[in-house]
Wavefront OBJ file of the C-alpha trace (Angstrom):
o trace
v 0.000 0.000 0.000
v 1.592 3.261 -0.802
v -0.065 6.379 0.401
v 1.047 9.944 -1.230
v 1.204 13.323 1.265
v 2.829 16.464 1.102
v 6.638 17.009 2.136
v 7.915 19.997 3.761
v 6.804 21.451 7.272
v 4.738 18.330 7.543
v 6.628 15.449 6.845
v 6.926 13.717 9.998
v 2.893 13.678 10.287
v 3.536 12.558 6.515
v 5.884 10.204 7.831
v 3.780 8.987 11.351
v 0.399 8.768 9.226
v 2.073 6.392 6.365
v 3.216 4.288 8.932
v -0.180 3.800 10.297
v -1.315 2.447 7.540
v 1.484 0.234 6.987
v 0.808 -1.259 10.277
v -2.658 -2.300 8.097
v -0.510 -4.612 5.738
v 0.057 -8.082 6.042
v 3.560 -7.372 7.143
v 2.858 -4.698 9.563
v 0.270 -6.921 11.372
v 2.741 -9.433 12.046
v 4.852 -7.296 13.842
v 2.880 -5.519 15.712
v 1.054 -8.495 17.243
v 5.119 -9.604 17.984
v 5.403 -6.114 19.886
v 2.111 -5.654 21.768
v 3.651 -9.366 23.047
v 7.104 -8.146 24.428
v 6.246 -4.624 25.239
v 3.118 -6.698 27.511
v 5.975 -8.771 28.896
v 7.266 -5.465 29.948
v 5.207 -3.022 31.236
v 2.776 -5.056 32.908
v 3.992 -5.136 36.189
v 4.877 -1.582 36.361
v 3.051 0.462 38.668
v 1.820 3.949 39.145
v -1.450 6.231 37.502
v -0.820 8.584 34.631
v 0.116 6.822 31.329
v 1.241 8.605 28.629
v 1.425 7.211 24.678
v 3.424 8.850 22.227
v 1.598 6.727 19.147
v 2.279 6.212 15.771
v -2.016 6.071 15.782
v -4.669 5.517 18.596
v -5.957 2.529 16.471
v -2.619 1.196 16.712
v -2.205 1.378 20.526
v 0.755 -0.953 22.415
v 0.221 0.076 25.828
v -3.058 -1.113 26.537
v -1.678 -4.046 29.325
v -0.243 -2.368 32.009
v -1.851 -1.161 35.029
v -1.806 1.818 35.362
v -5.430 3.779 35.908
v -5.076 6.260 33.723
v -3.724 6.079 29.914
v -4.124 8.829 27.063
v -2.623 9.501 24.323
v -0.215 12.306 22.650
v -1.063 13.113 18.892
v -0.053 15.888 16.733
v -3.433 16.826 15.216
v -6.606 16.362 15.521
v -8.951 13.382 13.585
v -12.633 13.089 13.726
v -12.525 9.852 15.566
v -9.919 10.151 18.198
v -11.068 9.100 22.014
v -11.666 11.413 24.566
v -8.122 10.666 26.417
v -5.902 12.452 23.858
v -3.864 15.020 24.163
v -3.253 17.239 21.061
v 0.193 18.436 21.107
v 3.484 17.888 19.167
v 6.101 15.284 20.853
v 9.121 17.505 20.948
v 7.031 20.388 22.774
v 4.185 18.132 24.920
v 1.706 20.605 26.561
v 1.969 19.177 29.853
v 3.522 20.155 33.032
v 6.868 18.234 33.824
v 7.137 15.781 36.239
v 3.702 14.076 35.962
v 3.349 11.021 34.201
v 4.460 7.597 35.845
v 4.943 5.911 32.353
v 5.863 7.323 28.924
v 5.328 4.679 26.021
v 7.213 5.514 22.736
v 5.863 3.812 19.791
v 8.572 4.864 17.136
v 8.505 8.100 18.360
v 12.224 8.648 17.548
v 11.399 7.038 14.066
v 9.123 9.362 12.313
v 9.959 12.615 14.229
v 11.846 15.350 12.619
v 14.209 15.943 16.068
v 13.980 12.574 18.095
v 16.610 14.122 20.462
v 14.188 16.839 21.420
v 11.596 14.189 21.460
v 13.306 12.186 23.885
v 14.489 15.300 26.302
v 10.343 15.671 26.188
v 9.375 12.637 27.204
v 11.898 12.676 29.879
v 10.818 15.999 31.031
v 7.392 15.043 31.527
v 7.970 11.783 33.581
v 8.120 11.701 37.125
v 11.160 10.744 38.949
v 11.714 7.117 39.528
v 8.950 6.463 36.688
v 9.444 4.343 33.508
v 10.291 4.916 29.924
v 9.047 2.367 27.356
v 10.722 2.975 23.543
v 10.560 0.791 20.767
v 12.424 1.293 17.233
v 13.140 -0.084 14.204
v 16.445 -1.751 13.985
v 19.011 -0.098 11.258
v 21.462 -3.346 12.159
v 18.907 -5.722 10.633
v 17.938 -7.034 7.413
v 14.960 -4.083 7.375
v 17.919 -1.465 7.768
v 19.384 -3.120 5.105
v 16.537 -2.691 3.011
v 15.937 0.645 4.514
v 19.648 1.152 3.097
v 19.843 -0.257 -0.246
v 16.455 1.027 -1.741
v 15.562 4.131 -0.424
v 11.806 3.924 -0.531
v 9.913 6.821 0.546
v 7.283 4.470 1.556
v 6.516 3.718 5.070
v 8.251 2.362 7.072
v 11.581 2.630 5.032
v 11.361 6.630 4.843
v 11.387 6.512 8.942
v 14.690 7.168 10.495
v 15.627 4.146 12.241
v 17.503 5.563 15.044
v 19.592 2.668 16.590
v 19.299 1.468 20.148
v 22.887 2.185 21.452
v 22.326 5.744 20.516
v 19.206 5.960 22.137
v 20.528 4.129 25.463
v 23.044 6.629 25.035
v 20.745 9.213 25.038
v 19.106 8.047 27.803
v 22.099 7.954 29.914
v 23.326 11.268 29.313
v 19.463 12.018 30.366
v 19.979 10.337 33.989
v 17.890 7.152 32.897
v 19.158 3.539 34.370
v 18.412 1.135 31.826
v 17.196 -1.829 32.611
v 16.554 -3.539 28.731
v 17.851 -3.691 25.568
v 16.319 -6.329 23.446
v 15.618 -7.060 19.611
v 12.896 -8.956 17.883
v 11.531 -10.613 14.993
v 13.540 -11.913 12.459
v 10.560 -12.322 9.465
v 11.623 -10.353 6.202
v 10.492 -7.139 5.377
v 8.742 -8.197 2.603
v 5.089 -8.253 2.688
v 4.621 -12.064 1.318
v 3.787 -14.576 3.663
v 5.643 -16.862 2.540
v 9.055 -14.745 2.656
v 7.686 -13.239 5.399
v 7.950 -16.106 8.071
v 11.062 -17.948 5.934
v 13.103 -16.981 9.247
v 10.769 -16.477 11.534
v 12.302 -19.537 13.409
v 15.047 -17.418 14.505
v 13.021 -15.665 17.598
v 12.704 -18.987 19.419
v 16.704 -19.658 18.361
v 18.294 -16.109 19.063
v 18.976 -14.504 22.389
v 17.486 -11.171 22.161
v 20.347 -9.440 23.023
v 21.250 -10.381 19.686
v 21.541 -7.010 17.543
v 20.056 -8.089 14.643
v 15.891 -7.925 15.577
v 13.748 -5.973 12.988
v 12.952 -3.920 16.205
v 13.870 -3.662 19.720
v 12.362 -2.533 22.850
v 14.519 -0.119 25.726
v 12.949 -0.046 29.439
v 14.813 2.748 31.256
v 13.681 4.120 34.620
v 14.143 8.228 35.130
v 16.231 8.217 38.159
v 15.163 10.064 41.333
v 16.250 13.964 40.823
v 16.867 13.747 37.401
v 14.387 16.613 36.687
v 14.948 18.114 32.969
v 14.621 21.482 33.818
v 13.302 23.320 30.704
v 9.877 25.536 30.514
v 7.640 24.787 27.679
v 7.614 26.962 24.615
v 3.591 26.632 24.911
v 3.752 27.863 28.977
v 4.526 31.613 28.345
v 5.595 33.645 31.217
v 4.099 36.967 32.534
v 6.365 40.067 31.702
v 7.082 42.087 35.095
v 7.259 45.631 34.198
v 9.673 47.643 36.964
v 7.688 50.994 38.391
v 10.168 53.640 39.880
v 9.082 54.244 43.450
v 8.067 58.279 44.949
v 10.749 59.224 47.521
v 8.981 59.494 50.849
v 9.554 63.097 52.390
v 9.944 63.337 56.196
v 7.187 65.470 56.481
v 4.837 62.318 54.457
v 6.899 60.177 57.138
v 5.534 62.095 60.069
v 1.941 62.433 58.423
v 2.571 58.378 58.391
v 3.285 57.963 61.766
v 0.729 60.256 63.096
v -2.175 57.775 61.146
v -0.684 54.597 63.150
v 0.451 56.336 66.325
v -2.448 58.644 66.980
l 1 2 3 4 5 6 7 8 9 10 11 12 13 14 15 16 17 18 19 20 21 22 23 24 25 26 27 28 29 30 31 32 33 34 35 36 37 38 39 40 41 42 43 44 45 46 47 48 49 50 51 52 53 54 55 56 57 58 59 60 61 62 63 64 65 66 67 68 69 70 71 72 73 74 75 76 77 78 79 80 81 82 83 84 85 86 87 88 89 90 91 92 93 94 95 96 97 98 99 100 101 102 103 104 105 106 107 108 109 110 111 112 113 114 115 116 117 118 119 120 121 122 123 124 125 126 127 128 129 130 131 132 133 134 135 136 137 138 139 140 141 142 143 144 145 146 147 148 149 150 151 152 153 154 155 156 157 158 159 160 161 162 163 164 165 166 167 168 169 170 171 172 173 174 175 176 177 178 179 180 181 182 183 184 185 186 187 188 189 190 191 192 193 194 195 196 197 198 199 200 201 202 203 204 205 206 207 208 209 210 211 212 213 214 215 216 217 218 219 220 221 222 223 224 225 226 227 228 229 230 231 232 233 234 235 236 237 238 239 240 241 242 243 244 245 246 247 248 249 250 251 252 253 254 255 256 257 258 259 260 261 262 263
């Protein structure tokens, strides 16, 4: 399926709407059913209230399993259908307060945004201390990056950026973060036939996933306690304070003063 929008000023909603419908395909059904399994795996024992979804779509949520009482999402624009727990806003300026949000899901986040740095520094911003941070990516060290490499589709999801996962647990280290997982999955080629698709699809029960070499991988990091990013939102303007020069107080005001509270 190959879907057509404008470049230019818009090209990562280009980029994040393209790959919501190639999550649609044959191909991109397979591996998101493989994610919503690991990232489950993951964040399902985590505990706390506010979750926060960076999505690639809220009909292609991830974070649906874990516990936590209160999940919305973070789009960039607005859609007819969307639920009533989404936040508007872009990810590398999220219109919420810092320090508030017990988990942060990123669901190629990094991949289809035009700064994923900035991105990042968000999400961290907005998560409490001691909360958790759950990523996932497309690998550039697999046979997809490969592809990604070689042909140079502007398709989705080979016109996404594929940022690797030692950068971002670099990243995340320079941001405070511990992490606490770095793993790669599913090994079926990027080809949307099903039966190239699954030719080495034996390889996830055979490879250790801390084998580099996963289509995509997963990062669980945990914001560490006082590791608040200390930036003010662009959208969170601040109220000017205009300086007044003050009368000079003449002693015989000072005595007309003192006679009013020392009649």
């Amino acid at each position: 399926m190959r879907l057509d929008f404008e470049s230019g000023s818009d090209g990562m909603l280009s980029r994040q709407k393209q790959l919501e419908f190639w999550f649609q395909s044959a191909l991109g059904r397979s591996l998101l059913a493989d994610q919503r399994h690991n990232i489950e795996l993951k964040i399902q024992k985590l505990f706390g209230f506010h979750q926060a979804e960076l999505a690639v779509s809220h009909r292609v949520p991830v974070g649906n399993p874990s516990s936590l009482g209160h999940k919305f999402y973070i789009l960039p624009e607005w859609e007819q259908d969307l639920p009533e727990n989404t936040i508007i806003s872009s990810s590398d300026e999220i219109a919420l307060e810092s320090d508030m949000v017990d988990l942060v899901v990123m669901h190629h986040s990094l991949d289809y945004s035009d700064n994923p740095h900035q991105t990042l520094r968000e999400a961290s911003r907005i998560l409490k201390s001691g909360g958790h941070l759950m990523l996932i990516g497309f690998n550039p060290l697999s046979l997809w990056g490969g592809r990604k490499l070689f042909r140079r589709s502007k398709d989705a999801p080979w016109n996404n950026r594929f940022v690797s996962g030692k950068r971002v647990e670099d990243w995340l280290t320079l941001l405070d973060f511990k992490v606490s997982g770095l793993d790669y999955h599913f090994y079926g080629l990027p080809y949307n036939h099903h039966s190239l698709m699954n030719h080495f699809m034996w390889l996830n029960k055979v490879l250790n996933t801390k084998v580099p070499l996963g289509a995509y991988y997963t990062v669980l990091a945990q914001k560490q306690v006082g590791s608040r990013v200390n930036i003010a939102p662009g959208w969170q303007r601040r109220a000017k304070v205009v300086g007044m020069p003050l009368s000079k107080v003449t002693k015989t005001s000072a005595n007309k003063l003192s006679e009013v509270h020392n009649p």
